[in-house]
Kinemage of the C-alpha trace (Angstrom):
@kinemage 1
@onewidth
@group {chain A} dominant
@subgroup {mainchain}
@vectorlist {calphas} color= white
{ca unk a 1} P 0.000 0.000 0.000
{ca unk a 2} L 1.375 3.364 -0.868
{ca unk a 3} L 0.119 5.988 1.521
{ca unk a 4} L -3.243 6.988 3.281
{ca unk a 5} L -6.703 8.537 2.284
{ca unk a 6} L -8.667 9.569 5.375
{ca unk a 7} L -12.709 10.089 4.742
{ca unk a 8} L -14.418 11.464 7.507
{ca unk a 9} L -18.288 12.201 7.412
{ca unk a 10} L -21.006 10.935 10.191
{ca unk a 11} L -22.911 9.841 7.175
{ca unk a 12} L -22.281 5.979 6.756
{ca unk a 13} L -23.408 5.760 3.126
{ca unk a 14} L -21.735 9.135 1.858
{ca unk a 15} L -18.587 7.638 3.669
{ca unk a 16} L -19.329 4.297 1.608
{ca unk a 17} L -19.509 6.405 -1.252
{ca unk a 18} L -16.360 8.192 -0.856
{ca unk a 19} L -14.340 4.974 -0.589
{ca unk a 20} L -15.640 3.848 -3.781
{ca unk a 21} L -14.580 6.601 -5.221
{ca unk a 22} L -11.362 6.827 -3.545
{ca unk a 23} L -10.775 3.362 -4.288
{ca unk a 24} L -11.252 3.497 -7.835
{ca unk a 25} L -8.785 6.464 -7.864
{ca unk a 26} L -5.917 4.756 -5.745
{ca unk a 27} L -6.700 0.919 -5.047
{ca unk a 28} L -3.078 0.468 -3.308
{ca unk a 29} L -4.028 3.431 -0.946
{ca unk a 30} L -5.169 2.256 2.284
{ca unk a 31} L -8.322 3.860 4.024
{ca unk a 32} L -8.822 5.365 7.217
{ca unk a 33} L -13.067 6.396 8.014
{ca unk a 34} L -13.694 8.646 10.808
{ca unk a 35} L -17.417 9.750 11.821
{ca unk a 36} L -16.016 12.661 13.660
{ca unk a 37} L -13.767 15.571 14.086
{ca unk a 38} L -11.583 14.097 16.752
{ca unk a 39} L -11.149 10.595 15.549
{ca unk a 40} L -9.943 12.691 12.225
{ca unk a 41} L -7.860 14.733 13.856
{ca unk a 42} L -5.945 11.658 16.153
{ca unk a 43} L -6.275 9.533 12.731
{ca unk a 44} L -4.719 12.283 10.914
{ca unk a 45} L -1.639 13.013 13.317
{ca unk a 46} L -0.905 9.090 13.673
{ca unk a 47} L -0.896 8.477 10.102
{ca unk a 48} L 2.906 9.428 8.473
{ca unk a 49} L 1.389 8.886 5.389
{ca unk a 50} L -1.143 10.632 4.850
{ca unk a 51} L -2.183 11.347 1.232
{ca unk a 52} L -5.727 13.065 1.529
{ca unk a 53} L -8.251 14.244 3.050
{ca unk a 54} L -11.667 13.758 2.409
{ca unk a 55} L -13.843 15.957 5.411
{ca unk a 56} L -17.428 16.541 5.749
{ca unk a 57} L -18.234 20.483 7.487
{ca unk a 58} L -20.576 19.258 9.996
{ca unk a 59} L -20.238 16.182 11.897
{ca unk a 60} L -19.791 15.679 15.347
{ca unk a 61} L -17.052 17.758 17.044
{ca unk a 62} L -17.154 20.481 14.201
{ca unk a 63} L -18.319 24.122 14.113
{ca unk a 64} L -18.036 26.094 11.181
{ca unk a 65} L -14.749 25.392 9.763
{ca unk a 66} L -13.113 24.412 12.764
{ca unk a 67} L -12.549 21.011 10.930
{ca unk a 68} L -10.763 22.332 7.952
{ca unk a 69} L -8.369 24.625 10.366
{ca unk a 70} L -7.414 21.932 12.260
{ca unk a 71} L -6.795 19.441 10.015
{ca unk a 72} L -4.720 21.468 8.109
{ca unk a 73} L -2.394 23.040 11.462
{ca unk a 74} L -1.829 18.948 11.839
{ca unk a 75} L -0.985 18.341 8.544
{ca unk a 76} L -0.459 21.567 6.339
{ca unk a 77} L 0.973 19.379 3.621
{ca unk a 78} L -1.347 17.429 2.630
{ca unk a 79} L -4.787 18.601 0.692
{ca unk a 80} L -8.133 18.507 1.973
{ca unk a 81} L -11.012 18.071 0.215
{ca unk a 82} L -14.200 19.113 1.265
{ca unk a 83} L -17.348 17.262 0.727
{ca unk a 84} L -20.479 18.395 2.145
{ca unk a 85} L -24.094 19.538 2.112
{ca unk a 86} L -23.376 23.336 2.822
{ca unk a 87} L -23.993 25.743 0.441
{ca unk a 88} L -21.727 25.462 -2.467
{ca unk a 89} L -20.943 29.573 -3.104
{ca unk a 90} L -20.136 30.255 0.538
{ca unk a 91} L -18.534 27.347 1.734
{ca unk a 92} L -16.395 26.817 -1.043
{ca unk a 93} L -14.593 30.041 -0.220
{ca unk a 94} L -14.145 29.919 2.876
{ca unk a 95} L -13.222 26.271 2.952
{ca unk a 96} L -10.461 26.829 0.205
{ca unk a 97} L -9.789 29.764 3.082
{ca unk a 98} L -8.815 28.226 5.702
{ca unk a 99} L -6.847 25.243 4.065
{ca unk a 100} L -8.869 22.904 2.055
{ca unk a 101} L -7.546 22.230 -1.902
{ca unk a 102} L -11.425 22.230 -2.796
{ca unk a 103} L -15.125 21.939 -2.200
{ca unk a 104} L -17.736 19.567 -3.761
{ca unk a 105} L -20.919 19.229 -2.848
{ca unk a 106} L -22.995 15.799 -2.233
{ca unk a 107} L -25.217 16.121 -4.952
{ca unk a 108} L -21.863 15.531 -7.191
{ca unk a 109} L -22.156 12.030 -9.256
{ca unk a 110} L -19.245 9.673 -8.794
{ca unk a 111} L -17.242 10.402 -11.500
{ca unk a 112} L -17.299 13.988 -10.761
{ca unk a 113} L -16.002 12.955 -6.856
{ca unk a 114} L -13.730 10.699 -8.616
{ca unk a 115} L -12.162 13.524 -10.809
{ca unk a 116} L -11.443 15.628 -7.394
{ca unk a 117} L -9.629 13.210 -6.066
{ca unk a 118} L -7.726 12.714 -8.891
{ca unk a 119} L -7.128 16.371 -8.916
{ca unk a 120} L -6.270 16.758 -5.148
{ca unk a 121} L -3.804 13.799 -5.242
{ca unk a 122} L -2.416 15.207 -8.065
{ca unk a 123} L -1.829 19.055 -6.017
{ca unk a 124} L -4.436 20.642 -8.309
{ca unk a 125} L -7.126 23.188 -6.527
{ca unk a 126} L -10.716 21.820 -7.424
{ca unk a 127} L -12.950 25.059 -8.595
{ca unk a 128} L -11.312 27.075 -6.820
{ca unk a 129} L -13.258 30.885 -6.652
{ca unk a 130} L -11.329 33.415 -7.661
{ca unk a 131} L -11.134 35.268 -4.493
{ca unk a 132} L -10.381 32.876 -2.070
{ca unk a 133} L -7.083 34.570 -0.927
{ca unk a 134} L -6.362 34.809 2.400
{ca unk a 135} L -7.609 38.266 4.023
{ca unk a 136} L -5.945 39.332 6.850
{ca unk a 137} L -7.800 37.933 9.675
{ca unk a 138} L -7.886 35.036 8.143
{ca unk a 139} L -3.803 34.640 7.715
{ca unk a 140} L -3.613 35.245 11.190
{ca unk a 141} L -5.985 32.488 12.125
{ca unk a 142} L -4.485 30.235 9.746
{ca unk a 143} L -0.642 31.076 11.314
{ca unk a 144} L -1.924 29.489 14.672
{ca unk a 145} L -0.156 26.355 15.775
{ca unk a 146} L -2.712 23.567 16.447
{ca unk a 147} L -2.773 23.958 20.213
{ca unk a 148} L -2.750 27.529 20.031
{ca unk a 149} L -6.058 27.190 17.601
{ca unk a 150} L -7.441 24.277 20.156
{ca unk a 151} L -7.360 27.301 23.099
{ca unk a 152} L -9.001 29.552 20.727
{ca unk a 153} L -11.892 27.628 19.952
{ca unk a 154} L -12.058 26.819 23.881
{ca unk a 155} L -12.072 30.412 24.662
{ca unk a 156} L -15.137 30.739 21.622
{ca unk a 157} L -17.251 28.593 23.488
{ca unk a 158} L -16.636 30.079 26.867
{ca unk a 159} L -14.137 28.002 28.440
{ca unk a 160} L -12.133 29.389 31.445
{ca unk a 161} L -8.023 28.747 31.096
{ca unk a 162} L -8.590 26.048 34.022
{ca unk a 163} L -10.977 24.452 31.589
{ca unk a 164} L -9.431 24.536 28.413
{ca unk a 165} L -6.048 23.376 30.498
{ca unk a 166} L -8.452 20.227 31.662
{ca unk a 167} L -9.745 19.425 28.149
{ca unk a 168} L -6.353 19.492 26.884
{ca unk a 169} L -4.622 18.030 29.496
{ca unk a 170} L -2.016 20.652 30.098
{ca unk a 171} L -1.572 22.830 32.838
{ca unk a 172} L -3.013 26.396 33.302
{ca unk a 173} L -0.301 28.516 32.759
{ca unk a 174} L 0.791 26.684 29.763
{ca unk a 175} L -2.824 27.937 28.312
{ca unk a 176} L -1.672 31.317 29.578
{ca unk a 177} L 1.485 31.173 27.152
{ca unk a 178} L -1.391 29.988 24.236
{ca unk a 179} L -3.099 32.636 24.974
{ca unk a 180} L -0.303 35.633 25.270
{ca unk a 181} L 0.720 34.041 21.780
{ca unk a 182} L -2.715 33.697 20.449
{ca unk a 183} L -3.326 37.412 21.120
{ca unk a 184} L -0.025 38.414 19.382
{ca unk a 185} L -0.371 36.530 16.546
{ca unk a 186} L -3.827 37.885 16.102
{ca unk a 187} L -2.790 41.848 16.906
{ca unk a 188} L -5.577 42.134 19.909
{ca unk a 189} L -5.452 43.227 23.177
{ca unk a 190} L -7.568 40.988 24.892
{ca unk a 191} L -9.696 37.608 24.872
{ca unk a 192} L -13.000 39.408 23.817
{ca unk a 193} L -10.867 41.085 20.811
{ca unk a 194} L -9.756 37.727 20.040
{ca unk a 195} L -13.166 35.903 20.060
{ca unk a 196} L -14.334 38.763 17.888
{ca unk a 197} L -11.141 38.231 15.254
{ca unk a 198} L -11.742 34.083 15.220
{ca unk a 199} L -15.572 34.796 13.742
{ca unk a 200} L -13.722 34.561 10.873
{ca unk a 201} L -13.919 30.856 11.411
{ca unk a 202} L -17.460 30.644 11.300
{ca unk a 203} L -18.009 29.488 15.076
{ca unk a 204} L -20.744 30.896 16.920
{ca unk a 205} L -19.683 32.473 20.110
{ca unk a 206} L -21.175 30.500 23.306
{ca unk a 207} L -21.529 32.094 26.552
């Protein structure tokens, strides 16, 4: 076997469906299936040989495009594809935003999902808009090491630094460090400035 495609989506048929497809594009690739953000995520940091990914917007454990930002702070080399539901105009921009090669919807036939594959193995953007550069905001986000970006979203859904420190099993002041570096790297005083910056990402702010 030559290398890994990881398909995540909650949806057990569309996930059936994007194996076939994968298959038929690289039958010596082996498959990982996930039906939720962190099974991806741990998948996608154990495999060393990762090749793709294909990731479904909203499944358990994802808000917005926390998935796509995630995934691609663990593994900025390697091309994700989106595949979802969402609508097609938005997401695909700010998918292709925030790290992913491409969007497709569901409604694609096979051959069509095939094709994308084919194109994101080969390091090829799939319909890419036209202005899907980076803005600012967005760069910033996107410069965020994976922990760093892990505190963020915490502090998005209201987590204090004693929490966030407990979900990722670190201690509080290392959060503290996150934090002072989070708030650099994003220009902003404080963590309401910050929260305010991260909308970018699509994630509803929880209180």
């Amino acid at each position: 076997m030559t290398g890994t495609i990881l398909i995540a989506d909650d949806h057990p048929l569309f996930r059936q469906a994007l194996a076939m497809a994968a298959a038929n594009v690289r039958p010596d690739a082996r498959q990982a299936e996930c039906a939720n953000l962190p099974s991806a995520l741990a998948e996608a940091i154990a495999a060393d040989d990762l090749l793709l990914i294909l990731l479904d917007l909203k499944m358990p454990g994802a808000e917005g495009y926390s998935g796509v930002a995630l995934l691609h702070a663990e593994k900025p080399g390697v091309p994700i594809l989106v595949v979802s539901s969402a609508d097609a105009a938005q997401a695909a921009r700010d998918a292709v935003r925030f790290g992913a090669v491409g969007f497709i919807g569901k409604d694609a036939d096979l051959l069509f999902i095939e094709q994308a594959i084919a194109d994101a193995l080969a390091g090829k953007r799939i319909e890419a808009p036209q202005d899907t550069a980076l803005d600012p905001v967005a760069a910033q986000i996107a410069s965020l090491t994976p922990t760093q970006l892990k505190v963020l979203l915490g502090v998005m859904k209201g987590r204090l630094n004693k929490q966030i420190a407990y979900d990722l099993g670190v201690s509080e002041a290392t959060v503290k460090a996150h934090m002072t570096a989070i708030l650099k790297k994003l220009d902003v005083q404080n963590r309401t400035q910050a929260v305010l910056a991260a909308r970018a990402l699509g994630l509803p702010i929880e209180h």
